[in-house]
PDB file of N, CA, C and O in Angstrom:
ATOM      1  N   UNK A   1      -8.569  -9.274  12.476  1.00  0.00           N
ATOM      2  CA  UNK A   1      -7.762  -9.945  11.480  1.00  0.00           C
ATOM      3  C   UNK A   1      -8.111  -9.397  10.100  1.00  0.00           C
ATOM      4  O   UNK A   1      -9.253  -8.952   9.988  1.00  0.00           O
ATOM      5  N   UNK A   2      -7.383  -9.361   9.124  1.00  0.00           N
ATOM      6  CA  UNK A   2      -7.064  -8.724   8.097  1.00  0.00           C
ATOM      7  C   UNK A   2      -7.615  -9.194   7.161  1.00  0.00           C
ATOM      8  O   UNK A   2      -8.589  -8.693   6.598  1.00  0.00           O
ATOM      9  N   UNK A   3      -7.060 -10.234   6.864  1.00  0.00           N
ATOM     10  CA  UNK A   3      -7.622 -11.896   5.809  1.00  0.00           C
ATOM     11  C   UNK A   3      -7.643 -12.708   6.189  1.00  0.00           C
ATOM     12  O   UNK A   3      -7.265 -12.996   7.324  1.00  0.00           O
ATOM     13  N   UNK A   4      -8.376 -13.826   4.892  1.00  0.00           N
ATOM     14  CA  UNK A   4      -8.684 -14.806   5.626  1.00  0.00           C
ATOM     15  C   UNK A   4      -7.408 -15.868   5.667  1.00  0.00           C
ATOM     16  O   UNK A   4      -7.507 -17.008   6.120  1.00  0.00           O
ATOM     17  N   UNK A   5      -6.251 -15.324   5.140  1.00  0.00           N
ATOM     18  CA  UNK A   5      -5.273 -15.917   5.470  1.00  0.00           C
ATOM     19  C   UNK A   5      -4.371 -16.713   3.775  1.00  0.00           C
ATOM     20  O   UNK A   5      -3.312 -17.262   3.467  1.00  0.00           O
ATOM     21  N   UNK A   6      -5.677 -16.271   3.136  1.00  0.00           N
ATOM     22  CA  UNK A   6      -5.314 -16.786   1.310  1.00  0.00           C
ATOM     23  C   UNK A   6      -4.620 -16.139   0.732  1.00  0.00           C
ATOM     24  O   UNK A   6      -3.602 -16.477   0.128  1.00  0.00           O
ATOM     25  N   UNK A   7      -5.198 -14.862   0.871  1.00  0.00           N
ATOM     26  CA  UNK A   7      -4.463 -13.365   0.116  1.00  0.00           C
ATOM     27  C   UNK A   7      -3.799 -12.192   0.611  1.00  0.00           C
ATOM     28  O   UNK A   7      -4.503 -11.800   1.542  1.00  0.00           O
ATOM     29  N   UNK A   8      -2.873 -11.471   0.486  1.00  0.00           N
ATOM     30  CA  UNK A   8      -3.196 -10.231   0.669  1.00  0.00           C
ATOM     31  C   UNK A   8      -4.090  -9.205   0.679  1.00  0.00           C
ATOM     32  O   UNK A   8      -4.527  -8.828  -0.409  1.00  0.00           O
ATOM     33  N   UNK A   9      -4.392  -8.765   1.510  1.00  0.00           N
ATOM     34  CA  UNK A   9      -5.436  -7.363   1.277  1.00  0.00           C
ATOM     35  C   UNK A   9      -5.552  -6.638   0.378  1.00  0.00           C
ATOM     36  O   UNK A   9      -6.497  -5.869   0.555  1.00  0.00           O
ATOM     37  N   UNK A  10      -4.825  -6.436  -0.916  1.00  0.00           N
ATOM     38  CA  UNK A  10      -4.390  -5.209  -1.266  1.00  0.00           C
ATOM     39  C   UNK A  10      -5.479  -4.316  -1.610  1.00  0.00           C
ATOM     40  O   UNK A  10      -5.360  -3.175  -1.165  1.00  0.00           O
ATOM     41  N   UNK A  11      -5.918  -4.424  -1.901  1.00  0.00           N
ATOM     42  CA  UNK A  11      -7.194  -3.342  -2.485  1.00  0.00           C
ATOM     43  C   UNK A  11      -7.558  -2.603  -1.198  1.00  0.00           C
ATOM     44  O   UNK A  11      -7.584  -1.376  -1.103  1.00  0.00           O
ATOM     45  N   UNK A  12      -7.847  -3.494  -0.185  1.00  0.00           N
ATOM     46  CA  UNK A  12      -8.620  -2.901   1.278  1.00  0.00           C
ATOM     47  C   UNK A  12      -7.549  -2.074   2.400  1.00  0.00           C
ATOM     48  O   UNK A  12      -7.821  -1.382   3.382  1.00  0.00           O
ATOM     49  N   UNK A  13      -6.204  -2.477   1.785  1.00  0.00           N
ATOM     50  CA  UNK A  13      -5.337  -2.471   2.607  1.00  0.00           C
ATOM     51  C   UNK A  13      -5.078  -0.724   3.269  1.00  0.00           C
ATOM     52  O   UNK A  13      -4.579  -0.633   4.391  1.00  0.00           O
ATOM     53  N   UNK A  14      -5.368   0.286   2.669  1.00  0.00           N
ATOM     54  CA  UNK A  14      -5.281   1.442   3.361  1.00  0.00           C
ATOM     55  C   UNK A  14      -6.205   1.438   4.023  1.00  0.00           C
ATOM     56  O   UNK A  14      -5.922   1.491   5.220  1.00  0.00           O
ATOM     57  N   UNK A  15      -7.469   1.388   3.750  1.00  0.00           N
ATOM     58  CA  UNK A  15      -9.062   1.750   4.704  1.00  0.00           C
ATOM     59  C   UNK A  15      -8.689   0.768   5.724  1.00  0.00           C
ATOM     60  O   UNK A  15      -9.184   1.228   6.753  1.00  0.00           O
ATOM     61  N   UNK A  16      -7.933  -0.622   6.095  1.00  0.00           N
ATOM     62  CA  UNK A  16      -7.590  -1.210   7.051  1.00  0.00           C
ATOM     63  C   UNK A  16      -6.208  -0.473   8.095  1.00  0.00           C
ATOM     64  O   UNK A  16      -6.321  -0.091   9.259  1.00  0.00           O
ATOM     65  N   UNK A  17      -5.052  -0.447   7.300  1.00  0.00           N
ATOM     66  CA  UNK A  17      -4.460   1.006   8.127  1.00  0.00           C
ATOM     67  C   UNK A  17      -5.016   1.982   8.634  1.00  0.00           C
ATOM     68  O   UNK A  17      -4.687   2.446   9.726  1.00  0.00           O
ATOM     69  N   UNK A  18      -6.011   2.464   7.853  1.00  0.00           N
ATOM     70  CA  UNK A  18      -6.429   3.523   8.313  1.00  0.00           C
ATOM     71  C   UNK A  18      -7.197   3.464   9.987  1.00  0.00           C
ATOM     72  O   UNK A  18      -7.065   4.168  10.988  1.00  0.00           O
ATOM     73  N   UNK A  19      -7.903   2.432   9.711  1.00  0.00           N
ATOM     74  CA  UNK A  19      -8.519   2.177  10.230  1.00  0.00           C
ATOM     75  C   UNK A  19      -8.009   1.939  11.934  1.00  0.00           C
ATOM     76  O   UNK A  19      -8.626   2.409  12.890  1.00  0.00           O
ATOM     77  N   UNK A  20      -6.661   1.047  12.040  1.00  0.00           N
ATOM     78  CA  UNK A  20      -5.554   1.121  13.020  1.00  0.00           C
ATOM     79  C   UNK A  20      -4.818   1.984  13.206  1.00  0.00           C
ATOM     80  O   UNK A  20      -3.710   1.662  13.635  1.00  0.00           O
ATOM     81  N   UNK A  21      -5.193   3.883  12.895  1.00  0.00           N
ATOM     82  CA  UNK A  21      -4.537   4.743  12.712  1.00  0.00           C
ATOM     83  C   UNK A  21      -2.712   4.498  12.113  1.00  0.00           C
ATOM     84  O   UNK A  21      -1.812   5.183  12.600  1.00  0.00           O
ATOM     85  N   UNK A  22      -2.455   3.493  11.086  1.00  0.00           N
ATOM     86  CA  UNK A  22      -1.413   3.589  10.703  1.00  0.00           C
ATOM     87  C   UNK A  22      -1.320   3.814   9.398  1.00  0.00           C
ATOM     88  O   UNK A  22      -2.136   3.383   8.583  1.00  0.00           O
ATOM     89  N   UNK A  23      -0.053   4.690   9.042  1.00  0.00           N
ATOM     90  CA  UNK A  23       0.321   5.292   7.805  1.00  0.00           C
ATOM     91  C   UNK A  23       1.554   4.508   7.049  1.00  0.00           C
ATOM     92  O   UNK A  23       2.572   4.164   7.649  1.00  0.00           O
ATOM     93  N   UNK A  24       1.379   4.331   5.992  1.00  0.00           N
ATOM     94  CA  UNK A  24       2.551   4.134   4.881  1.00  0.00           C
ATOM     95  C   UNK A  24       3.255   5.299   4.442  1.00  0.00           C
ATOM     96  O   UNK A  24       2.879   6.275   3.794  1.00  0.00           O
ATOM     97  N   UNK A  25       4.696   4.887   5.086  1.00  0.00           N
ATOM     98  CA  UNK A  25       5.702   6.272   4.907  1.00  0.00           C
ATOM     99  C   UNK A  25       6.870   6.411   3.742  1.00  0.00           C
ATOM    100  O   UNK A  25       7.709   5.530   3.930  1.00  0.00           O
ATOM    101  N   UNK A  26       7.181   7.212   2.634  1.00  0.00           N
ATOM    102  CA  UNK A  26       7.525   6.857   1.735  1.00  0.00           C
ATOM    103  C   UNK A  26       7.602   5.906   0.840  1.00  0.00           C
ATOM    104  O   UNK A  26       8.595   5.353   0.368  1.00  0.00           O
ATOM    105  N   UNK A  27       5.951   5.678   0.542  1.00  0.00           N
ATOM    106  CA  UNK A  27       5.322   5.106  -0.565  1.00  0.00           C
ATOM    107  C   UNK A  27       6.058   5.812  -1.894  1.00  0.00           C
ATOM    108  O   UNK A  27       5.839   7.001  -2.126  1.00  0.00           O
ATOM    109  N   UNK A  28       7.106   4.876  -2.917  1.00  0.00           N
ATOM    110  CA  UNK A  28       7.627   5.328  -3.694  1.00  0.00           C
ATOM    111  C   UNK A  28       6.595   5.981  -5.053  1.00  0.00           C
ATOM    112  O   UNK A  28       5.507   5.557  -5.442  1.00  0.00           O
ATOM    113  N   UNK A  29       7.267   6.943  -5.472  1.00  0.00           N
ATOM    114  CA  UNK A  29       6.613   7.761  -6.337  1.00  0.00           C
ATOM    115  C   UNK A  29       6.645   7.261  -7.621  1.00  0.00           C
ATOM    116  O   UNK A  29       7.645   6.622  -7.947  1.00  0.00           O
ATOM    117  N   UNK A  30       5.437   7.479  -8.699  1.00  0.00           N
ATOM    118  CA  UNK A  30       4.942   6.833  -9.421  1.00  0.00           C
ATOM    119  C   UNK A  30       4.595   5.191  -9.443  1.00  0.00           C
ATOM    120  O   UNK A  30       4.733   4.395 -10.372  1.00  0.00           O
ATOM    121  N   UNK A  31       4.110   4.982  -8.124  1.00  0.00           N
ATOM    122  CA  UNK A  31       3.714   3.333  -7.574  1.00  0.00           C
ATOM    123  C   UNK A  31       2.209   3.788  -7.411  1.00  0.00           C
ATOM    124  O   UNK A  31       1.802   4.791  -6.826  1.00  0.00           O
ATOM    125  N   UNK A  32       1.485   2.826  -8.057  1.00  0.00           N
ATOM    126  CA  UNK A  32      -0.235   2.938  -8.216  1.00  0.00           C
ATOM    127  C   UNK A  32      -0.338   2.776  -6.632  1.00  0.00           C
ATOM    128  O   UNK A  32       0.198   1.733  -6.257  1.00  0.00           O
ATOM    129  N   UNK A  33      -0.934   3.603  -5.528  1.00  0.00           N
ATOM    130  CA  UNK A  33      -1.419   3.077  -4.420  1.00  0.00           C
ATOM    131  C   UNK A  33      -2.562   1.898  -4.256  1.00  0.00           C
ATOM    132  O   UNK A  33      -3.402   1.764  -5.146  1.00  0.00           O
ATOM    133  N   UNK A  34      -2.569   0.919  -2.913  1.00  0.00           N
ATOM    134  CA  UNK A  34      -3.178  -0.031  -2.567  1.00  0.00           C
ATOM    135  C   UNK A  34      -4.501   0.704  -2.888  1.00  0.00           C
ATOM    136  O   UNK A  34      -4.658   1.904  -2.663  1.00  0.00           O
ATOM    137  N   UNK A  35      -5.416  -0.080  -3.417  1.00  0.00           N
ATOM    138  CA  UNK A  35      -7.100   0.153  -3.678  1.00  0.00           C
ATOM    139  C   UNK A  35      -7.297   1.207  -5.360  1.00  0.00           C
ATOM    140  O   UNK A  35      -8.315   1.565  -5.951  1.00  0.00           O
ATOM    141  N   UNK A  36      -6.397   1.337  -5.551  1.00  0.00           N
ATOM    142  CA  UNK A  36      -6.246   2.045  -7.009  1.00  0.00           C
ATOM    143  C   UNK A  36      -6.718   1.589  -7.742  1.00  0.00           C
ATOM    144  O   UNK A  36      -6.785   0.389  -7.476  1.00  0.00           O
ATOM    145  N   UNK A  37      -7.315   1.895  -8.954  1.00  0.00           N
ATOM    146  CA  UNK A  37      -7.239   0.706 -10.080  1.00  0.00           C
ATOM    147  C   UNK A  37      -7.268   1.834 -11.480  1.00  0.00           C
ATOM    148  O   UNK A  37      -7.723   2.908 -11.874  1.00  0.00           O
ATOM    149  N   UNK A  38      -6.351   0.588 -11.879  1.00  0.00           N
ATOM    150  CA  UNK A  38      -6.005   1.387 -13.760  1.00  0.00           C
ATOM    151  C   UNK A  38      -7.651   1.290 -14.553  1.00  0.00           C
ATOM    152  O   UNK A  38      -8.447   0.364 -14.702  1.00  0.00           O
ATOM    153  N   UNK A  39      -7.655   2.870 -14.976  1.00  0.00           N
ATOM    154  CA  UNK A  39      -8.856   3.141 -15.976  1.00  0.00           C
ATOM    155  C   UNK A  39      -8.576   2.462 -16.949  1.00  0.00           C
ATOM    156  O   UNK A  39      -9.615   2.388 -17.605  1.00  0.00           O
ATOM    157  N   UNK A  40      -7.391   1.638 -17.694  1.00  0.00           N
ATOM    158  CA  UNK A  40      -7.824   0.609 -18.385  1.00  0.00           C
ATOM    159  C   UNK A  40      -8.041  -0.566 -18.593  1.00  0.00           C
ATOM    160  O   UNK A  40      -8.234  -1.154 -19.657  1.00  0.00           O
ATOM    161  N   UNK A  41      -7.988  -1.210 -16.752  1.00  0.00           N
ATOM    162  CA  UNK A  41      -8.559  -2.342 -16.860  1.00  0.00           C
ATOM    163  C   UNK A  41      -9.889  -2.396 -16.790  1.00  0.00           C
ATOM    164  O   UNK A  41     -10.425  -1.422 -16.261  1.00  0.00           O
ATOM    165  N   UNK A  42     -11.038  -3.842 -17.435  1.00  0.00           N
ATOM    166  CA  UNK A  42     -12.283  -3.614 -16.973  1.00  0.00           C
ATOM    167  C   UNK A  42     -12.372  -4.518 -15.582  1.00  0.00           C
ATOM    168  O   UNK A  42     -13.091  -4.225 -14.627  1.00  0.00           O
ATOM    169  N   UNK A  43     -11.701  -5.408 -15.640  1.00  0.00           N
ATOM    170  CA  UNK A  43     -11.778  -6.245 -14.047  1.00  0.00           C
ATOM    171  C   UNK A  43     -10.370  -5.986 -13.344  1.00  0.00           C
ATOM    172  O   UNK A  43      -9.372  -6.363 -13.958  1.00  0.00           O
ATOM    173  N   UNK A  44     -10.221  -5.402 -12.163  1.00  0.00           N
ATOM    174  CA  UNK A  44      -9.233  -4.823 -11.629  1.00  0.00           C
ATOM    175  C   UNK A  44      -8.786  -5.816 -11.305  1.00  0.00           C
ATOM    176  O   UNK A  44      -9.396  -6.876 -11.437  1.00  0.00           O
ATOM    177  N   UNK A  45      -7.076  -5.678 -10.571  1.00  0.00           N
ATOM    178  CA  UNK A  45      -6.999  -7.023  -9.856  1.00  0.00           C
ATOM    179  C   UNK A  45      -5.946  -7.251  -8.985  1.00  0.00           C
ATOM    180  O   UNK A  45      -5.142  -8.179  -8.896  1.00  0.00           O
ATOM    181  N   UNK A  46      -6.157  -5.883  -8.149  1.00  0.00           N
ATOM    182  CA  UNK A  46      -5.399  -5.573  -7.421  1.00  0.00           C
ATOM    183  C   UNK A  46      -3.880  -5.186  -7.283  1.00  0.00           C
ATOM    184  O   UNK A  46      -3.610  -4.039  -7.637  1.00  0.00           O
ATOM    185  N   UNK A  47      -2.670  -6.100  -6.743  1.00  0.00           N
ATOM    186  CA  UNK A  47      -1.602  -6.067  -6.684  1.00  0.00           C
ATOM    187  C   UNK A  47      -1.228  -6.094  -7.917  1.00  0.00           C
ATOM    188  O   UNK A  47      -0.460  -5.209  -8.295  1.00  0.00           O
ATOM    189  N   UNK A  48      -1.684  -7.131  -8.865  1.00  0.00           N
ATOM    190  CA  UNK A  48      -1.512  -7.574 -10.451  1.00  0.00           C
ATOM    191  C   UNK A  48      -1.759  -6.570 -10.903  1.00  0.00           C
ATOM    192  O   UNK A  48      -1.440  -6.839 -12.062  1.00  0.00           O
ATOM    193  N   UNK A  49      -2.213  -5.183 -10.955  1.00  0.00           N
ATOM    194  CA  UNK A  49      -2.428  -4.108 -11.704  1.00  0.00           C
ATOM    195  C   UNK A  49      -1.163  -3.615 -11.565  1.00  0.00           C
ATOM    196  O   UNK A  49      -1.008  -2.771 -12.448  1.00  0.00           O
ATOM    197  N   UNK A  50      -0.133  -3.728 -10.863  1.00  0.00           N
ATOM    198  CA  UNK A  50       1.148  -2.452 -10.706  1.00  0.00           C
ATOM    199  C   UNK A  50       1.640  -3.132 -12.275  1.00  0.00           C
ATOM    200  O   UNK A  50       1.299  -4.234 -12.707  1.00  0.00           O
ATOM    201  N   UNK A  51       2.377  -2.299 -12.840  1.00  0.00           N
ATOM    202  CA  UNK A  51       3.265  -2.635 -13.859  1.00  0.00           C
ATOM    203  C   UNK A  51       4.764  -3.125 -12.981  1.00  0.00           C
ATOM    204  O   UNK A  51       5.152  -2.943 -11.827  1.00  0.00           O
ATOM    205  N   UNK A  52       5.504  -4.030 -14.533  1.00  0.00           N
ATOM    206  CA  UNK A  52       6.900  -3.975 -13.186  1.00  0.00           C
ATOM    207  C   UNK A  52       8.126  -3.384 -13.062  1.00  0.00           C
ATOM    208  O   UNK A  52       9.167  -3.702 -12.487  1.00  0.00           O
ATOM    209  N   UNK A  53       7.655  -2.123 -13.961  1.00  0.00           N
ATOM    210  CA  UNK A  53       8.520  -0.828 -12.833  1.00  0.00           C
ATOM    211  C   UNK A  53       8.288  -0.740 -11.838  1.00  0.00           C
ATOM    212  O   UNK A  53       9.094  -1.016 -10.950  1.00  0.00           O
ATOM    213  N   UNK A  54       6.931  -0.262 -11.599  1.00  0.00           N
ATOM    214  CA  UNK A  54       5.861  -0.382 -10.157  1.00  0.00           C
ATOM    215  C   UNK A  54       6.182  -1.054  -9.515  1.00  0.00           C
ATOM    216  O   UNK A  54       6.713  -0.651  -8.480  1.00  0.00           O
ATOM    217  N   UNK A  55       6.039  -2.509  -9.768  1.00  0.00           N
ATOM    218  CA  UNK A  55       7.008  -3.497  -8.742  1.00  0.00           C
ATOM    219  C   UNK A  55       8.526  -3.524  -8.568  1.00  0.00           C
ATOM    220  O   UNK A  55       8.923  -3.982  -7.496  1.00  0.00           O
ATOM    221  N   UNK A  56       9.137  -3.245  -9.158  1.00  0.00           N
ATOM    222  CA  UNK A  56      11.027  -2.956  -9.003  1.00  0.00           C
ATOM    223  C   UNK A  56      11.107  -2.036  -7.856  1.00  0.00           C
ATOM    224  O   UNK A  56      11.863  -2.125  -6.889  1.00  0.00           O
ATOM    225  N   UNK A  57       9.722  -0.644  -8.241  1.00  0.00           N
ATOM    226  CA  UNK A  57      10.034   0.412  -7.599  1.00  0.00           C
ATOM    227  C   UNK A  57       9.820   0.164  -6.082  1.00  0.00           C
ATOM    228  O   UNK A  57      10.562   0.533  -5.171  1.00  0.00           O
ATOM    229  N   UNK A  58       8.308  -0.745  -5.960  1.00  0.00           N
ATOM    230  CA  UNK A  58       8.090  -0.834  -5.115  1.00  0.00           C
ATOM    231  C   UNK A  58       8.798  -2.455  -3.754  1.00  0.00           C
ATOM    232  O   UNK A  58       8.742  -2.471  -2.525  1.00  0.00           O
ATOM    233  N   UNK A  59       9.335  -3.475  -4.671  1.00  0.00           N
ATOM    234  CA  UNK A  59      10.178  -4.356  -4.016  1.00  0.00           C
ATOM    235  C   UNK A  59      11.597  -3.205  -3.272  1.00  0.00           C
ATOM    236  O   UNK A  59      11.785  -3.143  -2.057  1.00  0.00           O
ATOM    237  N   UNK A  60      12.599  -2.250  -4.498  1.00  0.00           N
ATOM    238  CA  UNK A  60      13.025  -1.592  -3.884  1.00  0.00           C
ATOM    239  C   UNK A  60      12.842  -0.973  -2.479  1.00  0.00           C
ATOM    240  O   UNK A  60      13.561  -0.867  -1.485  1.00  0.00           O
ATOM    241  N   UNK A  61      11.793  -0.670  -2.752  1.00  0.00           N
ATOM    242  CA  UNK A  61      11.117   0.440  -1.209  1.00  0.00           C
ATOM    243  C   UNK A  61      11.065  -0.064  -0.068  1.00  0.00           C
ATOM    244  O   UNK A  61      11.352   0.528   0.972  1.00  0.00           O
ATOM    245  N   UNK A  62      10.485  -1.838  -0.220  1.00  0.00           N
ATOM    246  CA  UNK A  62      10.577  -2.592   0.527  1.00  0.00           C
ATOM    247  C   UNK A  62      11.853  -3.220   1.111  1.00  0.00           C
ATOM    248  O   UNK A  62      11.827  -3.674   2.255  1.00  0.00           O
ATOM    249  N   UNK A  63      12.863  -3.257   0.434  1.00  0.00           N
ATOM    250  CA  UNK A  63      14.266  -3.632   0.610  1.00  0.00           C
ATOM    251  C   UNK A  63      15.181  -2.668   1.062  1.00  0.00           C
ATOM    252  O   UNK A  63      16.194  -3.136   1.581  1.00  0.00           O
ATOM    253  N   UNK A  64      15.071  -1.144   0.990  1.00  0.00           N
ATOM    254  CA  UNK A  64      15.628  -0.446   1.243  1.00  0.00           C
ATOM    255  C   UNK A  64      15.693  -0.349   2.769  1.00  0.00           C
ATOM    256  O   UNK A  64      14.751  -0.193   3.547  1.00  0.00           O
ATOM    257  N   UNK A  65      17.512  -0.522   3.145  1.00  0.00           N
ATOM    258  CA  UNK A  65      17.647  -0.391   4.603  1.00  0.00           C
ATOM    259  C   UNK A  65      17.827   1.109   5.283  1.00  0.00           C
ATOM    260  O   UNK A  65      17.736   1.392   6.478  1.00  0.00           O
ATOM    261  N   UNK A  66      18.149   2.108   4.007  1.00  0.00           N
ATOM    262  CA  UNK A  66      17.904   3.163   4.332  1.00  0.00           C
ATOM    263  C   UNK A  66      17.214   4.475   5.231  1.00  0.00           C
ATOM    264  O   UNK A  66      16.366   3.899   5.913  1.00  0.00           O
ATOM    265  N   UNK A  67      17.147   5.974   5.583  1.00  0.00           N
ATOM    266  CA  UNK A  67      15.935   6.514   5.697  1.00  0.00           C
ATOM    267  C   UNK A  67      14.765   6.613   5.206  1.00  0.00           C
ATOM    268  O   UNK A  67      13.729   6.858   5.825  1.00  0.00           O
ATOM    269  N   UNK A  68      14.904   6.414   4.003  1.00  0.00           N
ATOM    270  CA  UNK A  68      13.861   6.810   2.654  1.00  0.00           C
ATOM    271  C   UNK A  68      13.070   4.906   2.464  1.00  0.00           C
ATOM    272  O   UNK A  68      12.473   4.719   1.404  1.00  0.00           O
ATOM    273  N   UNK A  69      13.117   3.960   3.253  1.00  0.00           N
ATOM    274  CA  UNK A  69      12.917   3.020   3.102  1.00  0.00           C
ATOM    275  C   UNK A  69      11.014   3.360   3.194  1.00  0.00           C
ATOM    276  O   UNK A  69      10.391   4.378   3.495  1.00  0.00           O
ATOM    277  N   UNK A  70      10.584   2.022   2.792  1.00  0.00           N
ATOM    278  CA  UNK A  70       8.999   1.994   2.927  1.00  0.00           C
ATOM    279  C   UNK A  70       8.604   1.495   3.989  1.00  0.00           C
ATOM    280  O   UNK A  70       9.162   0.463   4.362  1.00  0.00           O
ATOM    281  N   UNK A  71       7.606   2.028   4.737  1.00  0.00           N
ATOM    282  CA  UNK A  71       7.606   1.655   6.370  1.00  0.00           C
ATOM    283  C   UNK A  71       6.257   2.385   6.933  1.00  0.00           C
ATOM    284  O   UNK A  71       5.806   3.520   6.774  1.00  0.00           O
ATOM    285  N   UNK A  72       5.729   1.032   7.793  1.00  0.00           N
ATOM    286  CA  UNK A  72       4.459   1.519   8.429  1.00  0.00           C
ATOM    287  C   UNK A  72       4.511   2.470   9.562  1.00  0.00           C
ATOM    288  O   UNK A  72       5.606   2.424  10.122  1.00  0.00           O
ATOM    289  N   UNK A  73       3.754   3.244  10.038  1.00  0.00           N
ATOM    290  CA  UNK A  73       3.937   4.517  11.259  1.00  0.00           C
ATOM    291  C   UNK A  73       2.647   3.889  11.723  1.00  0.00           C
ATOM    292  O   UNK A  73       1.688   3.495  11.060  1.00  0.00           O
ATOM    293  N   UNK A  74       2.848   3.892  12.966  1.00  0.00           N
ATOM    294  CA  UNK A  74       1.876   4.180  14.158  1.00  0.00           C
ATOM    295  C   UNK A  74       1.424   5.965  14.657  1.00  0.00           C
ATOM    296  O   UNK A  74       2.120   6.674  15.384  1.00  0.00           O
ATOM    297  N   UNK A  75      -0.266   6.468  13.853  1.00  0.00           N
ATOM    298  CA  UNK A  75      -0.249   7.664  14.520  1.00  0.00           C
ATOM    299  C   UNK A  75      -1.477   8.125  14.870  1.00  0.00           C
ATOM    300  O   UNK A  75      -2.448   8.536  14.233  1.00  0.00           O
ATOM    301  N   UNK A  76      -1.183   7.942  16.216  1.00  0.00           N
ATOM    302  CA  UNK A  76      -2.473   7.731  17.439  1.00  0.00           C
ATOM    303  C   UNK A  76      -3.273   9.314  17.199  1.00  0.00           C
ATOM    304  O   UNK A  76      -2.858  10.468  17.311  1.00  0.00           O
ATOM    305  N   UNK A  77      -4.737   8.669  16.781  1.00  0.00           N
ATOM    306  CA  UNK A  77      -5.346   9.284  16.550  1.00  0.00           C
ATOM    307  C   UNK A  77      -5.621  10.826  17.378  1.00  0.00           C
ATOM    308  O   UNK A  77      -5.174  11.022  18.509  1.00  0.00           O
ATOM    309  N   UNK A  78      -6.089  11.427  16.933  1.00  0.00           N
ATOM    310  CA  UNK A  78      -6.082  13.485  17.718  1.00  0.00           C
ATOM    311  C   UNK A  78      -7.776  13.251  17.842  1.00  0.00           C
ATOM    312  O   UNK A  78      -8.401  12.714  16.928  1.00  0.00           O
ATOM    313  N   UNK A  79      -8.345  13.670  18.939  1.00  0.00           N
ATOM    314  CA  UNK A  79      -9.842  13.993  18.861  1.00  0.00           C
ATOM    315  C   UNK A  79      -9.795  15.246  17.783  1.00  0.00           C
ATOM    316  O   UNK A  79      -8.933  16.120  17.688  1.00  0.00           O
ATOM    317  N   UNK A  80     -10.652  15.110  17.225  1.00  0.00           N
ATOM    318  CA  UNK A  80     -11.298  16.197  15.950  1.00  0.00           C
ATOM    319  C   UNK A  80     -10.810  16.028  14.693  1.00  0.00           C
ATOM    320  O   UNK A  80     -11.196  16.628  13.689  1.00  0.00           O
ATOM    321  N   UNK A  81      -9.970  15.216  14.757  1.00  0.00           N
ATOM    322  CA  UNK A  81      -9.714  15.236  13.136  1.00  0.00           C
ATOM    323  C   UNK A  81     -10.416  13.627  12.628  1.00  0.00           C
ATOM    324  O   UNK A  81     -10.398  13.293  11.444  1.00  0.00           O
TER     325      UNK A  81
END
């Protein structure tokens, strides 16, 4: 399990994909990635760090029924890499 059910992950949230060999597929461009944090905050704060272009861009991504939509992949790990 992910959380404890209060919050979103966001900060942890790739090293947890990662972790389930799954990828985020067209993560829109110029969107701060999950675990990022702006060099000018001094206390980060996760999701609350995107600006809300960042969020337009990224609710878009999420809403998009499109190809180019934002979307998790399942990709079963290769011995050696």
């Amino acid at each position: 399990m992910w959380g404890s059910g209060k919050l979103f992950p966001w900060k942890q949230m790739l090293p947890h994909l990662a972790s389930s060999t799954l990828v985020l597929v067209n993560w829109p461009e110029g969107v701060m990635f999950p675990g990022k944090e702006r060099s000018s905050r001094t206390m980060p704060k996760g999701i609350s760090d995107l600006t809300c272009a960042e969020c337009s861009k990224l609710l878009a991504a999420l809403s998009d029924t499109g190809k180019n939509r934002l979307h998790i992949r399942s990709v079963p790990c290769h011995k050696g890499v």
